[in-house]
C-alpha positions as CSV (number, residue, x, y, z in Angstrom):
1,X,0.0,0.0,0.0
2,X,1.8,2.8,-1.3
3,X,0.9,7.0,-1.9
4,X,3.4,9.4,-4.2
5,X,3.3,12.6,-3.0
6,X,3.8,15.6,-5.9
7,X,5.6,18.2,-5.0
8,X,7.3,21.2,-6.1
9,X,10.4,19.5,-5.9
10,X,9.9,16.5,-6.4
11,X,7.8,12.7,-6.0
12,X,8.3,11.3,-2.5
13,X,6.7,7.6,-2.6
14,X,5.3,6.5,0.6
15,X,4.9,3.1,1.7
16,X,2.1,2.8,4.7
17,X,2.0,0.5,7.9
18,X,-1.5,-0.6,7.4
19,X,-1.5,-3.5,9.7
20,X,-0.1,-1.7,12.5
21,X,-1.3,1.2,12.0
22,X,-4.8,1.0,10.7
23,X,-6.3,4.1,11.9
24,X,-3.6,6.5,11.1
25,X,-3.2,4.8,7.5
26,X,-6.9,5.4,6.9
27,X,-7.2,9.0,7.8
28,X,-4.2,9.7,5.6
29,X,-5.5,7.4,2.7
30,X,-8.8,9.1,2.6
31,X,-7.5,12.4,2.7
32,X,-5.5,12.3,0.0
33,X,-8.4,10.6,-2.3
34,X,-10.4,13.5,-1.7
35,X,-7.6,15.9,-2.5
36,X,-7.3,17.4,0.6
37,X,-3.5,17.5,0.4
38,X,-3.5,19.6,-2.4
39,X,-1.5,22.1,-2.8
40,X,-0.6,22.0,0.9
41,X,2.5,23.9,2.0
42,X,5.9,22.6,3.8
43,X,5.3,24.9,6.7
44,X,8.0,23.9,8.7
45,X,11.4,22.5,7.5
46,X,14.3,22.1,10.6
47,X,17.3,20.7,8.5
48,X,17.9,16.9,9.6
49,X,14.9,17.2,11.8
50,X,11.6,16.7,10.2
51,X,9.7,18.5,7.3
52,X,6.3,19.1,8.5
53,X,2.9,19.7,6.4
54,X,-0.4,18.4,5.8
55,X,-2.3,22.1,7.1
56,X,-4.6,23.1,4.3
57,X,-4.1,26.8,6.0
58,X,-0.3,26.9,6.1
59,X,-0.1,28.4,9.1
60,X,0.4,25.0,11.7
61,X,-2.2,25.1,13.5
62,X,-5.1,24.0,11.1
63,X,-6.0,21.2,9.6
64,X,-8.5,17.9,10.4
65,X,-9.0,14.3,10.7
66,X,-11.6,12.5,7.4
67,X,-13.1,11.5,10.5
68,X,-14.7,15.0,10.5
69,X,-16.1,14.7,6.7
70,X,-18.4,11.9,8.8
71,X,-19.1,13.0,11.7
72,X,-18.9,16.2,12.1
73,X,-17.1,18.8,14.2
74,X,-16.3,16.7,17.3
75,X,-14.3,14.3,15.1
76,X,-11.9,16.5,14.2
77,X,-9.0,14.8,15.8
78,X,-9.0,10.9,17.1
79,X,-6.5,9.3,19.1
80,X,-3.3,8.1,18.9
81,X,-2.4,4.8,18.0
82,X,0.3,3.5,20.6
83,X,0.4,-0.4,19.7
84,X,2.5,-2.1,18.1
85,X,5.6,0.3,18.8
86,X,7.3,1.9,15.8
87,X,10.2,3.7,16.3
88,X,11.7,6.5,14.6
89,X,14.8,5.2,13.4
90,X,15.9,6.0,10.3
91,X,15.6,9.3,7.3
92,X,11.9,9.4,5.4
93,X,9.9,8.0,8.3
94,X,6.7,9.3,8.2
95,X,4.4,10.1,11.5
96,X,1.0,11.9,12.4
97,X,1.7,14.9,14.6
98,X,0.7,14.9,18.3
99,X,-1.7,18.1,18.8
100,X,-0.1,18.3,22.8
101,X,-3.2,16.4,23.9
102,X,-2.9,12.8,22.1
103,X,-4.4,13.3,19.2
104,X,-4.1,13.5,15.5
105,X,-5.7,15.7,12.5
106,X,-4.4,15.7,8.7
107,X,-1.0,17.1,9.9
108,X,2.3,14.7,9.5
109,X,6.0,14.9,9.3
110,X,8.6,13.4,7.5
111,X,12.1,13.1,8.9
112,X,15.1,14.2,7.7
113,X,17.9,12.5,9.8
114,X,18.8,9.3,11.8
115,X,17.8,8.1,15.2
116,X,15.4,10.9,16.6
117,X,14.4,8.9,19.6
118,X,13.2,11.6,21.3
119,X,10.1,11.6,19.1
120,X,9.0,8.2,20.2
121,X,5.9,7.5,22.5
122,X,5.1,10.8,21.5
123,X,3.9,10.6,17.3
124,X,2.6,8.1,15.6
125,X,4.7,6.4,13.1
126,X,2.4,4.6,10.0
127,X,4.5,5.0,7.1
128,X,8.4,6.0,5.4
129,X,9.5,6.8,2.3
130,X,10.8,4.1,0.0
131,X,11.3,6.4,-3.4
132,X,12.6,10.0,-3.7
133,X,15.2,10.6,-0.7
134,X,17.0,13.3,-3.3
135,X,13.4,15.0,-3.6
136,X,13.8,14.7,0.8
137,X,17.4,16.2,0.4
138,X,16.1,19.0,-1.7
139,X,13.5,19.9,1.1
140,X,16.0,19.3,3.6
141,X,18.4,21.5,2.3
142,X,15.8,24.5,2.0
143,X,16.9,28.0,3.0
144,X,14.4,28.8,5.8
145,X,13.8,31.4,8.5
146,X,14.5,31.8,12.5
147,X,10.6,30.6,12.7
148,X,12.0,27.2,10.0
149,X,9.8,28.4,7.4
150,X,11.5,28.3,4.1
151,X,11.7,31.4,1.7
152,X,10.1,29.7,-1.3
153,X,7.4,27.9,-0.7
154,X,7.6,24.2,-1.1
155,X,4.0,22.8,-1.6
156,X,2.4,19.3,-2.3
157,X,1.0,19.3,-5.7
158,X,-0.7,16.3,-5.9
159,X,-1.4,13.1,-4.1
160,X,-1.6,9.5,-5.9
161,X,-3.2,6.6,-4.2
162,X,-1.7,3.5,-5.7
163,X,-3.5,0.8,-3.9
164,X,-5.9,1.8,-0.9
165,X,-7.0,-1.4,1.1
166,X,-10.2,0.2,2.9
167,X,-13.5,0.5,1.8
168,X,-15.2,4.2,1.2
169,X,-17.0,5.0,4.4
170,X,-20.4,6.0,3.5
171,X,-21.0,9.9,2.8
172,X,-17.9,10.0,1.7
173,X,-17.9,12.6,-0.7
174,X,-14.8,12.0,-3.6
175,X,-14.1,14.8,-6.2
176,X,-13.7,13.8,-10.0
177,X,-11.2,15.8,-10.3
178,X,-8.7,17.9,-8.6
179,X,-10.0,20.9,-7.7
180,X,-7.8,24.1,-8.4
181,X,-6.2,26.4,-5.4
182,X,-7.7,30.1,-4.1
183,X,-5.7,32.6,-4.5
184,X,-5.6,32.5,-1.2
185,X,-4.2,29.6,-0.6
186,X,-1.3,30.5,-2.7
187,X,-0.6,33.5,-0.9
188,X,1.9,32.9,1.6
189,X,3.9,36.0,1.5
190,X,6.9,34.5,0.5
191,X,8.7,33.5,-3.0
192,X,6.0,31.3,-5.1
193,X,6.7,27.5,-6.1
194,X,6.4,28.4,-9.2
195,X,8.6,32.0,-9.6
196,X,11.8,32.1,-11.0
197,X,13.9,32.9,-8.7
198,X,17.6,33.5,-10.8
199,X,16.6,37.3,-12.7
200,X,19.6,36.3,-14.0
201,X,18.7,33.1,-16.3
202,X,18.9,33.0,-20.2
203,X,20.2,36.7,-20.0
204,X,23.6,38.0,-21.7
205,X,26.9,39.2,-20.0
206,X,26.0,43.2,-21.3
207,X,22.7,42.6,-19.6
208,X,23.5,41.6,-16.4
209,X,25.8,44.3,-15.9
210,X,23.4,46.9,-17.2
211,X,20.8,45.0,-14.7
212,X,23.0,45.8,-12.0
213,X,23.9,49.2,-12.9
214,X,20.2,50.0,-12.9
215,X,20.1,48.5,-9.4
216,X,23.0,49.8,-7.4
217,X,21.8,53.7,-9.1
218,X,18.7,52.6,-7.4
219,X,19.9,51.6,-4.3
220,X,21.9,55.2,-4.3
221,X,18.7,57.1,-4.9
222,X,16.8,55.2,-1.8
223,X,20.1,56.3,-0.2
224,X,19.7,60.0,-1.1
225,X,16.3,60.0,-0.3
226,X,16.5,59.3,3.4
227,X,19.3,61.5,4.0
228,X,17.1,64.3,2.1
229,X,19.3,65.5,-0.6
230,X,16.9,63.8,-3.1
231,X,12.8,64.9,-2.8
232,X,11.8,61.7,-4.3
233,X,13.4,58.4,-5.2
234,X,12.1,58.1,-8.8
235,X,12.8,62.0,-9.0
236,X,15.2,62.8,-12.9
237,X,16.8,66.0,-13.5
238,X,15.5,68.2,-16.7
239,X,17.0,66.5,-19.9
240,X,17.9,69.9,-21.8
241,X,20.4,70.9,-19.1
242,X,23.9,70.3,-19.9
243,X,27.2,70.1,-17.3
244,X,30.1,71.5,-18.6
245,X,33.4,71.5,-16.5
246,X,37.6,71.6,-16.9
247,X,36.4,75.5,-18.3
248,X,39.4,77.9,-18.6
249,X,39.2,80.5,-15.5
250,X,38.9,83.0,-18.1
251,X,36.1,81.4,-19.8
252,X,32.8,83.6,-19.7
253,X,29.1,82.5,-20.1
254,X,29.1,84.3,-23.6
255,X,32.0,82.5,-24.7
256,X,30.2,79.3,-24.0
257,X,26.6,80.8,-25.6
258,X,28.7,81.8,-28.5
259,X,30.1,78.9,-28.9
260,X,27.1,76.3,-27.7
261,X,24.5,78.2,-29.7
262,X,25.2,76.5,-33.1
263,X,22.9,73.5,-31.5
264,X,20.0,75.2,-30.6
265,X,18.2,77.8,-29.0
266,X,19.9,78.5,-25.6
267,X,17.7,79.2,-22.8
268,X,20.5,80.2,-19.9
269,X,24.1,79.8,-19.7
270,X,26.1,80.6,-16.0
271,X,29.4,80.0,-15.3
272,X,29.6,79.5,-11.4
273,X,31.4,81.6,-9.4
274,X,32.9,81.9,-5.6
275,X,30.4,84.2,-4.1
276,X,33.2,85.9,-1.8
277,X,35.8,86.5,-4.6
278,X,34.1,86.2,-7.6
279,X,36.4,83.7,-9.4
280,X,35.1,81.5,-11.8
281,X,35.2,77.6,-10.6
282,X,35.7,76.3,-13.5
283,X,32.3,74.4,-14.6
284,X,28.6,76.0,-15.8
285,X,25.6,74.7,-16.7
286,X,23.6,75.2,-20.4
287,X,20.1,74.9,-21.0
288,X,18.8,74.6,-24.2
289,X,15.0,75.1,-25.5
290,X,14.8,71.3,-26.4
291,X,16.2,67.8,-25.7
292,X,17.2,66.7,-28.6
293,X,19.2,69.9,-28.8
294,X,21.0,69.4,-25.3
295,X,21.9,65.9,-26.6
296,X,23.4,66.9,-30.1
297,X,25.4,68.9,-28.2
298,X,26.7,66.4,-25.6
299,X,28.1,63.5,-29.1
300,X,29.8,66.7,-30.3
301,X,31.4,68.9,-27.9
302,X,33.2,66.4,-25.3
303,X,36.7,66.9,-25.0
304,X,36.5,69.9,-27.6
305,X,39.9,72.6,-26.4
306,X,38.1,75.9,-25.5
307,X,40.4,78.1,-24.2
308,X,43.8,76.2,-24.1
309,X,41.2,73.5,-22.2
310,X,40.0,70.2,-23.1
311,X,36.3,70.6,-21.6
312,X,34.1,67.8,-20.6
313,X,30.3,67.8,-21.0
314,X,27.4,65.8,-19.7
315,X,23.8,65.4,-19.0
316,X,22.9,67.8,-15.8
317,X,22.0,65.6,-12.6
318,X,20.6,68.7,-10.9
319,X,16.9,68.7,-10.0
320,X,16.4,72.2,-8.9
321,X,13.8,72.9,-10.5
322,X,12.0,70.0,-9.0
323,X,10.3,72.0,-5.7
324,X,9.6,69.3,-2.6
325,X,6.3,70.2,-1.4
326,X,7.4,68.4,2.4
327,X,7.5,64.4,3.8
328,X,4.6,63.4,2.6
329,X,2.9,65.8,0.4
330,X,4.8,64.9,-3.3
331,X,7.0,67.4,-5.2
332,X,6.2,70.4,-7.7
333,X,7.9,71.2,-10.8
334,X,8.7,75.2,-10.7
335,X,8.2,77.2,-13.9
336,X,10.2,80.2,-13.9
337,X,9.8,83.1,-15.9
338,X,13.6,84.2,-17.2
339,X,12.9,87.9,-18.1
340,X,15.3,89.7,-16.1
341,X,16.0,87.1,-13.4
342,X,19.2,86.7,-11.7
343,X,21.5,83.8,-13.0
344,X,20.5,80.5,-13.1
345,X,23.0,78.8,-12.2
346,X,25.0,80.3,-9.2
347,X,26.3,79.1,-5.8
348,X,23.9,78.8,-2.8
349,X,24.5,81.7,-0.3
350,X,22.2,83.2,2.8
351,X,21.2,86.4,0.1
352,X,20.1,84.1,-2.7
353,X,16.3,83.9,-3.5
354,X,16.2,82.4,-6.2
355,X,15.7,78.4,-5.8
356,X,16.1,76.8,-9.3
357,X,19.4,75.1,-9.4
358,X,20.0,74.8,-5.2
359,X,19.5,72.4,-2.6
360,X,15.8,71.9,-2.0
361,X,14.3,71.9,1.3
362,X,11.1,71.2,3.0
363,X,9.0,73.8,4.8
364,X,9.5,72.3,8.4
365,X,13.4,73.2,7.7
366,X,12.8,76.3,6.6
367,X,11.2,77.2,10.2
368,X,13.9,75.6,12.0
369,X,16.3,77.5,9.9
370,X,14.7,80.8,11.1
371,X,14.3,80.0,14.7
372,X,18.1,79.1,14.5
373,X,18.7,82.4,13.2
374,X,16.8,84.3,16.0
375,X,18.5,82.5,18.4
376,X,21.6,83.4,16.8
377,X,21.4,86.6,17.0
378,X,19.7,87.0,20.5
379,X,22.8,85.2,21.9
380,X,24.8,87.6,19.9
381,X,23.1,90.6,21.5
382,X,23.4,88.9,25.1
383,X,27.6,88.9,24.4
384,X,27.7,92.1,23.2
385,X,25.6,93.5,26.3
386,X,28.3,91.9,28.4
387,X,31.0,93.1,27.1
388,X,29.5,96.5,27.0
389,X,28.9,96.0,31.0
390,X,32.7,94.5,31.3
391,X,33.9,97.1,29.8
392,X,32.7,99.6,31.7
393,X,33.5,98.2,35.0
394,X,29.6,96.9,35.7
395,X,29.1,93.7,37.1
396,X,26.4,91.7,35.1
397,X,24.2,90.2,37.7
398,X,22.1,87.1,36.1
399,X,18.6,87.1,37.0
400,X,17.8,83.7,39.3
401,X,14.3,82.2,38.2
402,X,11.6,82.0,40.6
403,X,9.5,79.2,38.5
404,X,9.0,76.0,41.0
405,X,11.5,73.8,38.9
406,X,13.9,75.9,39.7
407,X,13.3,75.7,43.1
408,X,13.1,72.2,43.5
409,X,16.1,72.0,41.5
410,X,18.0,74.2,44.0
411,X,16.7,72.1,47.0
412,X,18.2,68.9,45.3
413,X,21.4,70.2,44.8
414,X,21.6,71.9,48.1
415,X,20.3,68.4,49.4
416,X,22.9,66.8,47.4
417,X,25.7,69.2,48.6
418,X,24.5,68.3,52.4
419,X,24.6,64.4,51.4
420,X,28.1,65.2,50.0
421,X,29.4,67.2,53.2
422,X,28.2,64.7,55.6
423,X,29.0,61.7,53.6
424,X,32.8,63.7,53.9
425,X,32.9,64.3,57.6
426,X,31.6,60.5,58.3
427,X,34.8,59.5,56.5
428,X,37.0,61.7,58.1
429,X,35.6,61.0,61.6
430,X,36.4,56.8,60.7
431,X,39.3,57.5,59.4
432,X,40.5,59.6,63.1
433,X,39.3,56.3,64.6
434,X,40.9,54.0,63.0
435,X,44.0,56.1,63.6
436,X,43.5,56.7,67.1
437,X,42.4,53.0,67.5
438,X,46.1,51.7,66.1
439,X,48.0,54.2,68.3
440,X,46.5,52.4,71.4
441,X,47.4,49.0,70.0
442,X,50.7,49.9,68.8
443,X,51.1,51.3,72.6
444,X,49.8,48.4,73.7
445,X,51.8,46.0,71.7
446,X,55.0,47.9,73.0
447,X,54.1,47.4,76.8
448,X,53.9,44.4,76.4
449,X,56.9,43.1,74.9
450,X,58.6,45.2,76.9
451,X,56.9,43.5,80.2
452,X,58.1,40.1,78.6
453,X,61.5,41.4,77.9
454,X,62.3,42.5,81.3
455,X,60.2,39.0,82.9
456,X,62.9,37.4,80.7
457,X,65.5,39.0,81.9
458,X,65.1,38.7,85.5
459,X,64.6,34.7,84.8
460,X,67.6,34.5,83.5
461,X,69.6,36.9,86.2
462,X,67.7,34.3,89.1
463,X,69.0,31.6,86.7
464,X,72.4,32.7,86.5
465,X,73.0,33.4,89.9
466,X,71.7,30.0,91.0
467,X,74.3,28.3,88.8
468,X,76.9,31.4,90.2
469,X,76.2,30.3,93.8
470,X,76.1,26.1,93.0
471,X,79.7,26.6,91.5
472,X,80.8,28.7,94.6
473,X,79.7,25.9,97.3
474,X,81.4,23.6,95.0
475,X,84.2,25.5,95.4
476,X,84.2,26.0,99.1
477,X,83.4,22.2,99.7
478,X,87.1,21.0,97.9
479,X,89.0,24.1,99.1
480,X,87.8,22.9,102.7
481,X,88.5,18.8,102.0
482,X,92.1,20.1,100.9
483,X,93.2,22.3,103.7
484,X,91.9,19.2,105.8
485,X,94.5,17.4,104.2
486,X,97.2,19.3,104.2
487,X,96.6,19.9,107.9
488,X,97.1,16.1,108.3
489,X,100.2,16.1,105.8
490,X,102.0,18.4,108.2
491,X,101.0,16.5,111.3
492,X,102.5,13.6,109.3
493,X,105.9,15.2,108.2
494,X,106.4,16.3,111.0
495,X,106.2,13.2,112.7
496,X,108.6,11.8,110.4
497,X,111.1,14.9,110.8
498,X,110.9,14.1,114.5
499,X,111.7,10.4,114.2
500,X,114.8,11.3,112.3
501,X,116.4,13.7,114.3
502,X,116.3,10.9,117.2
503,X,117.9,8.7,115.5
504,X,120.8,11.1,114.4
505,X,121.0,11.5,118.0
């Protein structure tokens, strides 16, 4: 018992488990005869995870059991089959998805990678894929976002039952045909099945690069446009204006009418010049009445020597004469009479009026521009009042506010400066403690090696005069046993000198 699933990438062909999983194989078998798989989207792709789909909605959180087609509303989901246990092994297993509560609906998921046992005992395995693992690699390999939705949409196209075991439950109702997707359904928001997605494809060298140039002078107008040098990003400057610069410093604006006039009627022609000294900077702009004028102009007069000077001309990128009405409001074109008006083309300074070729600015910078002025030249007028005062030997004595924020202000800093001082005298106070407090144990640390020097001392003076008085009785005792002696050697000799003196006799 086998399904193919059509998709956008690809056939997957799915065997089913219909013995041990009868339920499950049913629901999905019925489904896809009545097409309800159609055109369904991959709504969730985690790379060698699963690939999840089967919600008619796309959003995850639709989708319903054939069991509802019967019965009605409280069969949408039915519960999950947990015998015999199936195990999620291997890549292209293909399982029911638990809603959180046990059940199942139309949604299921196929995996991607090896040896997810953490899905076990939790969704119901009933089928895997036996053809088309390099249509699962393709899926797999889908660029997706941080929510694992991919960028293209990846959809099942159609579903073909090859052989379906299980009778028709009655009031079943089957389509003949398929029917064909809302536009609704299609509608994801993100990059169609069906859209090419290389703009690149069957296209020359000279037109890609032309492609990108047309892209990247885009992506520079969107630039402009935020920081406000451009009104408008599809904004073009006037195409009879012509740029010419590398002019001679002694190059005039009749020179370059003289000489320019041979193409057309010439509306204006300005060299710009420093403002402050009046030199020429070397470039000017040329309008002529038409375009096709300006143009003839530009094919014959590039790098023409005027004056000693190789010149270079081209097309005008100023748009001047393009007024911005504000943010918001869209831009005005400014039509400018040119009887007697001052030049065109000159550089912007604060006495210019006239707005045609200058920097173009809203209304809300205008005001700012004028309050900035005023308070220019207030704070000018305060300095100079100062000075005046120094100068003459006044002291300039600033008026204190009476407002309440300036009174609570001044009670928080003079709170603050109290904090401060007594936060000071608290440390200085500890640190004369702690000073004090090792004086008095340094004092006491010195009495009291000097009580254990002199206990020493006198130990050893009792000591010493112990020993001094043992070695004196010592002394006494032998000088006593030898003068007892020496008495009684006398007595002796004596005897003896006795004897012999009677005998000489």
């Amino acid at each position: 018992m086998a399904v193919i699933l059509e998709t956008s990438v690809g056939d997957l062909t799915i065997d089913l488990y219909t013995e041990e999983r009868p339920r499950s194989c049913l629901n999905f078998l019925k489904l896809c005869k009545i097409k309800y798989y159609n055109f369904s989207l991959f709504h969730s792709i985690q790379r060698n995870l699963v690939a999840q789909t089967g919600d008619p909605t796309g959003s995850g959180r639709g989708g319903a059991a054939i069991f509802e087609k019967l019965y009605g509303e409280q069969a949408r989901f039915f519960e999950r089959e947990v015998k015999p246990i199936l195990k999620h092994k291997k890549m292209g297993t293909v399982s029911m998805v638990n809603n959180g509560n046990d059940m199942h609906g139309s949604q299921f998921f196929i995996t991607t990678g090896d040896n997810l046992d953490y899905l076990d005992g939790v969704h119901t395995v009933f089928g895997e894929v036996s053809e088309g693992f390099d249509t699962l690699s393709k899926i797999n390999e889908a660029h997706c976002d941080q929510e694992n939705r991919p960028f293209q949409d990846i959809r099942i196209l159609h579903t073909i039952i090859l052989d379906d075991p299980y009778p028709d439950p009655p009031g079943l109702e089957i389509p003949e045909r398929s029917p064909e997707p809302s536009k609704e359904m299609l509608d994801s928001g993100r990059i169609g099945f069906d859209e090419e997605i290389d703009d690149t494809k069957g296209k020359s060298m000279a037109e890609i690069e032309e492609m990108m140039k047309e892209r990247e002078a885009k992506a520079n107008a969107q630039i402009l446009e935020m920081v406000g040098d451009l009104p408008d990003v599809d904004v073009k400057p006037e195409d009879n204006v012509l740029f010419v610069c590398k002019l001679n410093p002694v190059t005039t604006g009749e020179d370059l009418e003289i000489i320019f006039s041979r193409f057309g009627n010439i509306l204006s022609c300005e060299v710009i010049k420093d403002q402050k000294t009046g030199n020429s900077l070397q470039y000017a702009f040329i309008e002529f009445e038409k375009a096709s004028e300006c143009e003839n102009a530009y094919f014959k007069m590039d790098n023409v020597l005027i004056d000693d000077r190789r010149i270079h001309v081209d097309f005008s990128q100023s748009v001047a004469k393009i007024k911005w009405r504000g943010k918001g409001k869209g831009v005005e074109h400014v039509n400018e009479t040119r009887q007697k008006s001052p030049p065109t083309y000159v550089l912007k300074n604060q006495e210019r009026k006239d707005n045609r070729y200058d920097f173009v600015y809203s209304d809300e910078e205008v005001e700012d521009s004028k309050k900035n002025k005023k308070h220019k030249k207030d704070k000018d007028r305060r300095s100079r009042s100062r000075e005046r005062d120094r100068k003459q030997g006044k002291k300039s004595e600033r008026k204190r506010s009476t407002s309440p924020s300036y009174r609570k202000d001044r009670q928080r800093d003079h709170r603050r400066q109290k904090e401060r001082e007594w936060d000071r005298d608290t440390r200085e106070r500890d640190r004369d403690d702690d000073r004090e407090r090792r004086e008095k144990d340094k004092d006491r640390d010195r009495d009291r090696r000097d009580r254990y020097r002199n206990e020493d001392r006198d130990r050893r003076d009792r000591e010493s005069e112990k020993r001094r008085d043992k070695t004196y009785k010592k002394k006494d005792k032998s000088r006593a046993k030898y003068s007892e002696s020496s008495d009684e050697d006398f007595k002796e000799r004596d005897k003896f000198k006795r004897r012999d003196r009677s005998r000489s006799r």
